[in-house]
C-alpha positions in Angstrom: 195.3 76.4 -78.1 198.1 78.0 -80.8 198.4 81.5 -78.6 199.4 79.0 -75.5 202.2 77.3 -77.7 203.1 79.8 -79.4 203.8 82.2 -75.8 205.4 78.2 -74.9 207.9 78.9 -77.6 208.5 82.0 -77.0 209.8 81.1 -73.2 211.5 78.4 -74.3 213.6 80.8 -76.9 213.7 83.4 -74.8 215.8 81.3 -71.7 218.0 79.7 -74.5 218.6 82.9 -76.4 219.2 85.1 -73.3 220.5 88.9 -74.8 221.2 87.2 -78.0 222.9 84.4 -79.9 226.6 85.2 -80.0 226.6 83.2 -83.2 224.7 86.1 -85.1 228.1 87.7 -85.1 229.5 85.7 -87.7 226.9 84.1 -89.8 224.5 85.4 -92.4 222.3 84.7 -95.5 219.9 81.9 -96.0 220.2 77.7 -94.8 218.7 75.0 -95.5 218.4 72.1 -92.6 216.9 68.6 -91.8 216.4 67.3 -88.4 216.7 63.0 -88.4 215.6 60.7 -85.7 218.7 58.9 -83.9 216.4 56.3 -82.0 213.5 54.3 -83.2 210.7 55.5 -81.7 207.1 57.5 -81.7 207.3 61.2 -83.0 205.7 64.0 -80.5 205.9 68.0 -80.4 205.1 68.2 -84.2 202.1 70.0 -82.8 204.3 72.5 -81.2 207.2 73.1 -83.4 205.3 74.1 -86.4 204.6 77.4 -84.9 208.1 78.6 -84.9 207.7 79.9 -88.4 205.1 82.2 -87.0 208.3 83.9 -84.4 210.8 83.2 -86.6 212.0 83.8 -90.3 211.6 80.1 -90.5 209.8 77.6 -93.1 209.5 74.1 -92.2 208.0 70.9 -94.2 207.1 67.9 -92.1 207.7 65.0 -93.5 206.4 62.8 -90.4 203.6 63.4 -88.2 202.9 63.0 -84.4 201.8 59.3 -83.5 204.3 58.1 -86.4 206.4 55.3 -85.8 210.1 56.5 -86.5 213.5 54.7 -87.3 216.9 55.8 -86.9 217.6 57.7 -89.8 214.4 59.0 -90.8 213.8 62.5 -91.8 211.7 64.5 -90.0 211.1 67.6 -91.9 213.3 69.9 -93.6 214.0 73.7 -92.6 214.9 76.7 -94.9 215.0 80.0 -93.7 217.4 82.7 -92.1 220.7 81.2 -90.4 220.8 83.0 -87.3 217.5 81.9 -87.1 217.7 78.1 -87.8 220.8 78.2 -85.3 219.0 80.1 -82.5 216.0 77.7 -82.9 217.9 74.4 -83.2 218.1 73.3 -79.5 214.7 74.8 -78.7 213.2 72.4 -81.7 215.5 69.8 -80.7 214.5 69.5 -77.3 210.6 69.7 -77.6 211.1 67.0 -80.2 213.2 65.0 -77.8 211.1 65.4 -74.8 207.8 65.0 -76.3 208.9 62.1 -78.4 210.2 60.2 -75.6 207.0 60.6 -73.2 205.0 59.3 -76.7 207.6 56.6 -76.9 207.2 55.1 -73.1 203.5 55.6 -73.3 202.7 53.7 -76.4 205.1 51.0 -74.7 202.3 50.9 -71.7 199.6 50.7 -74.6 201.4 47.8 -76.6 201.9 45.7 -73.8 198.2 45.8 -71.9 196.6 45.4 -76.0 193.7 47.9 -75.2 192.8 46.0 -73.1 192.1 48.1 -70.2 192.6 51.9 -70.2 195.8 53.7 -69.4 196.0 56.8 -67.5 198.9 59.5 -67.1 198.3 61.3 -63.9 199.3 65.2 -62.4 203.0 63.6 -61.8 204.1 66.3 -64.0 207.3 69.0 -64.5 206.3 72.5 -62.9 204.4 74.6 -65.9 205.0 71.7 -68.7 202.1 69.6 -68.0 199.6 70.5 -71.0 202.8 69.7 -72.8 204.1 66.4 -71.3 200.2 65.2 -71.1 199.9 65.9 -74.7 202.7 64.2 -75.3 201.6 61.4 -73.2 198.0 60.9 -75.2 200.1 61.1 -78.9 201.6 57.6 -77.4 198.2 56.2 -77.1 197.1 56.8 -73.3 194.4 58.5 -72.3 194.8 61.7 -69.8 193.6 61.5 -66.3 193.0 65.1 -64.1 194.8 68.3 -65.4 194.6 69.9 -62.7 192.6 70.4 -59.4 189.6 71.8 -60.7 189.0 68.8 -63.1 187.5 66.2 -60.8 187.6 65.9 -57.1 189.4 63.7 -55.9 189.5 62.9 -51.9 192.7 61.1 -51.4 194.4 60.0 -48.0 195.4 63.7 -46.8 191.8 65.0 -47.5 189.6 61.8 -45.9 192.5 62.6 -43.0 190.8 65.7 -42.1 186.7 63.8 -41.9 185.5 61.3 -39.5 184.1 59.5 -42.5 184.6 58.9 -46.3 180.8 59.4 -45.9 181.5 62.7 -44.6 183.7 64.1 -47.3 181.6 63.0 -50.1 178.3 64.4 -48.5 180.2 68.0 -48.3 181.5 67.6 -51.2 178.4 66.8 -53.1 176.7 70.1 -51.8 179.3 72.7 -52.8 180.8 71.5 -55.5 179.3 71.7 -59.4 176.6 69.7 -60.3 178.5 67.9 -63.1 181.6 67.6 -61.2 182.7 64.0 -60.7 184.3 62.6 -57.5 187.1 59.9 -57.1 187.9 58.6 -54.1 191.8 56.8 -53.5 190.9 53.8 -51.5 194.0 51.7 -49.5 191.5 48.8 -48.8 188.8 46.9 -50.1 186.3 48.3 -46.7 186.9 52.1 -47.7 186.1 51.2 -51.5 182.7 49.2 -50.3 182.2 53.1 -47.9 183.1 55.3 -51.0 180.7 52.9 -53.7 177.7 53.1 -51.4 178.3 57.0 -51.5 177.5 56.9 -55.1 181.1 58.0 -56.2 181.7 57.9 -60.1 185.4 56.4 -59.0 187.1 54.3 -57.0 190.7 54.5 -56.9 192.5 51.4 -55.7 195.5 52.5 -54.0 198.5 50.1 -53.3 196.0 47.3 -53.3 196.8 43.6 -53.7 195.4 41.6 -56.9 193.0 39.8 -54.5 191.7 43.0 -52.7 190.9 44.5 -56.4 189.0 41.6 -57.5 187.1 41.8 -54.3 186.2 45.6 -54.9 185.5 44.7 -58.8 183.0 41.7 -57.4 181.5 44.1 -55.3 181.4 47.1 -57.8 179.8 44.5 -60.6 177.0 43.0 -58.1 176.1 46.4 -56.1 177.7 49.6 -57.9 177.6 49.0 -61.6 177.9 52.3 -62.8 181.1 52.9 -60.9 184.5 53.4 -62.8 187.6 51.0 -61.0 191.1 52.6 -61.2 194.5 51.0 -60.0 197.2 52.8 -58.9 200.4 52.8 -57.2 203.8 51.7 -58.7 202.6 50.5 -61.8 205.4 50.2 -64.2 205.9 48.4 -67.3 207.4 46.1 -65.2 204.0 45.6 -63.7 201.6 46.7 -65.6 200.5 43.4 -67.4 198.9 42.1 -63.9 196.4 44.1 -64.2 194.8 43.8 -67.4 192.6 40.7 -66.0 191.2 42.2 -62.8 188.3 43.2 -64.3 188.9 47.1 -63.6 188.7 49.8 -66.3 192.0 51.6 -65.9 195.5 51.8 -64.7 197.3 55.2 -63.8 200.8 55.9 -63.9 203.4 58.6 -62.9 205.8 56.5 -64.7 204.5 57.7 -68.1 205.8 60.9 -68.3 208.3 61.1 -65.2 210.2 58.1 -66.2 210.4 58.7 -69.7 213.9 59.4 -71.6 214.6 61.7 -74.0 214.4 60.3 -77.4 217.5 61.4 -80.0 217.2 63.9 -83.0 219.9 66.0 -84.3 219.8 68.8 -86.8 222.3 69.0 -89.9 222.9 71.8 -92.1 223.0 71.7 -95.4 224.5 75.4 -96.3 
């Protein structure tokens, strides 16, 4: 939602900026700037930075859009406004840019090399209070977003099926205190606790560390018994990896390696008076 980035902006300004830029001491008047791309790459944060004219006496025009395939060299957009302004913003715009960018970049690198063929998920592997940011980001470079938080899907993992006798258990409580339309995942280390969780009626199974034989076994068991169940891998998957898995017959992959792994990608700002 704009009020959400725009109060973003405003933090991220207001820890850069701290009792004021020094620099206001000795510049005045109007600038114009550009900021160009110093890496090829996919462009991210467009959706973010645009608000800055709304805190700042600053007009930008986008000449690229998030999603777009950059080269080194290519102009972004071009900035006019006050030059205390443009200076106090530049890192601030630089750094969203950077940071989103390169999440898009390493994300669509997951999507080129599995072809569509299966689904690619980011997960809550996240930095403290960035996540609708770095998930946005992640979903500009083509993959799709898994949980957001706790309250969006249950998921019973290792350390919650630790504290039942049962998978059987956990789903059975589950199911009668949680929302109707809420739908539950369960993290599975073998192919015997995904066979448990599927004849629970779980919307997804979430293959955990599992070998490419104990997968096909779950996905041979999910298409004969447990159609409408959704088959996630996890665990490790890289781009290293992640072209194993496009022929096990599952529907997705999720990664931490997405976002956490990611690198910034380069931009720099230049004045031009």
């Amino acid at each position: 939602m704009k009020f959400k980035k725009i109060e973003f902006l405003k933090e991220a300004l207001r820890e850069d900026i701290g009792r004021g830029d020094l620099a206001r001491f000795i510049v005045s008047g109007r600038s114009k700037a550009f900021i160009k791309a110093k890496e090829d790459g996919i462009l991210a944060g467009i959706e973010y930075i645009k608000y800055i004219s709304e805190i700042a006496d600053i007009e930008i025009n986008f000449l690229k859009n998030d999603g777009d395939e950059i080269k080194i060299g290519d102009r972004i957009c071009e900035l006019n406004g006050d030059s205390k302004d443009l200076l106090s913003c530049e890192r601030v715009i630089l750094n969203i840019l950077q940071h989103s960018s390169g999440i898009a970049t390493n994300a669509r690198n997951f999507v080129n090399l599995t072809q569509n063929k299966i689904k690619i998920l980011d997960t809550r592997k996240t930095r403290p209070l960035l996540r609708e940011f770095e998930k946005y980001s992640a979903k500009v470079g083509g993959v799709t977003n898994h949980r957001l938080g706790l309250d969006d899907c249950l998921m019973l993992k290792d350390t919650h099926l630790a504290l039942f006798s049962s998978i059987k258990e956990a789903v059975n409580l589950a199911r009668k205190n949680i929302p109707f339309t809420t739908k539950i995942e369960v993290e599975c280390e073998t192919y015997e606790m995904a066979v448990e969780a599927m004849e629970c009626g779980v919307e997804i199974i979430m293959c955990d560390n599992m070998s490419d034989d104990e997968i096909k076994k779950v996905v041979e068991y999910r298409n004969q018994n447990a159609t409408q169940t959704l088959i996630e891998a996890s665990g490790n998957i890289t781009l290293q990896t992640i072209e194993k898995y496009i022929d096990l017959g599952i529907d997705a992959v999720s990664s931490g390696s997405i976002i956490h792994k990611a690198v910034f990608l380069d931009f720099s700002m230049k004045m031009e008076g």
